[in-house]
C-alpha positions, 0 to 999 in steps of 0.5 A: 437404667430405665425400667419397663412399663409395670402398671397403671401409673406407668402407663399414666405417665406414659399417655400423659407425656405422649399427649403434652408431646402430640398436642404441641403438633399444630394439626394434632392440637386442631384435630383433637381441641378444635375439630373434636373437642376432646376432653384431654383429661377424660381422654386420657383416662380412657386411654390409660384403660385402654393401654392397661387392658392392652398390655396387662389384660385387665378388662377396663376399655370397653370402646371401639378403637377403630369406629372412634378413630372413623369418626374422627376421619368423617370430622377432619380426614386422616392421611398417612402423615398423621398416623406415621408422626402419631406412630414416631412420637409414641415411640420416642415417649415411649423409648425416651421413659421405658426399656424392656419387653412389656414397652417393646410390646406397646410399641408393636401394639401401636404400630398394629393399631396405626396399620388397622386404623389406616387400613379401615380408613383407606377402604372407606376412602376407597369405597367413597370414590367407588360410590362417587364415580 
């Protein structure tokens, strides 16, 4: 039986298996080694303190979620595709190493975030072609 997510090694172990996961994804592996030239080391470490202040309030993330994944659409565009695979493959990590109501609740968590990010970028697309026209 598998347990729920109950702390901070929980959720490293979660974001570590969910990147090796997501970085095998051609366009993803683009996305984040290429385009953006992330650190995966260091961005793993902020988003274990973002999963931790998420679903344990504890205060540690302090960036703007939304403004950095607008960044990333003004480097390489992000479409539906990419926020539907992100949402499938966080959701088998997640069901693959977890059970119980505080992984469900991460689960519900990254659905939402997927939806607002999506939301923000197809308003900007929205008012890009409204300025173009």
């Amino acid at each position: 039986m598998k347990s729920d997510i109950q702390d901070r090694s929980d959720i490293r172990k979660l974001v570590t298996a969910f990147y090796e996961r997501l970085l095998k994804e051609e366009d993803f592996r683009h996305i984040f080694l290429e385009v953006m030239q992330v650190d995966i080391l260091a961005h793993i470490d902020r988003l274990m303190d973002f999963w931790e202040s998420t679903l344990f309030q504890a205060g540690k993330y302090k960036g703007d979620t939304v403004e950095a994944h607008l960044e990333v659409h003004h480097q390489h565009r992000l479409n539906a595709g990419h926020f539907s695979k992100w949402l499938e493959i966080f959701n088998e990590t997640v069901n693959d190493l977890f059970e119980g109501r505080i992984a469900t609740q991460a689960k519900q968590k990254a659905s939402a975030l997927a939806t607002i990010i999506r939301l923000k970028i197809d308003k900007l697309e929205q008012r890009r072609l409204e300025i173009n026209n």
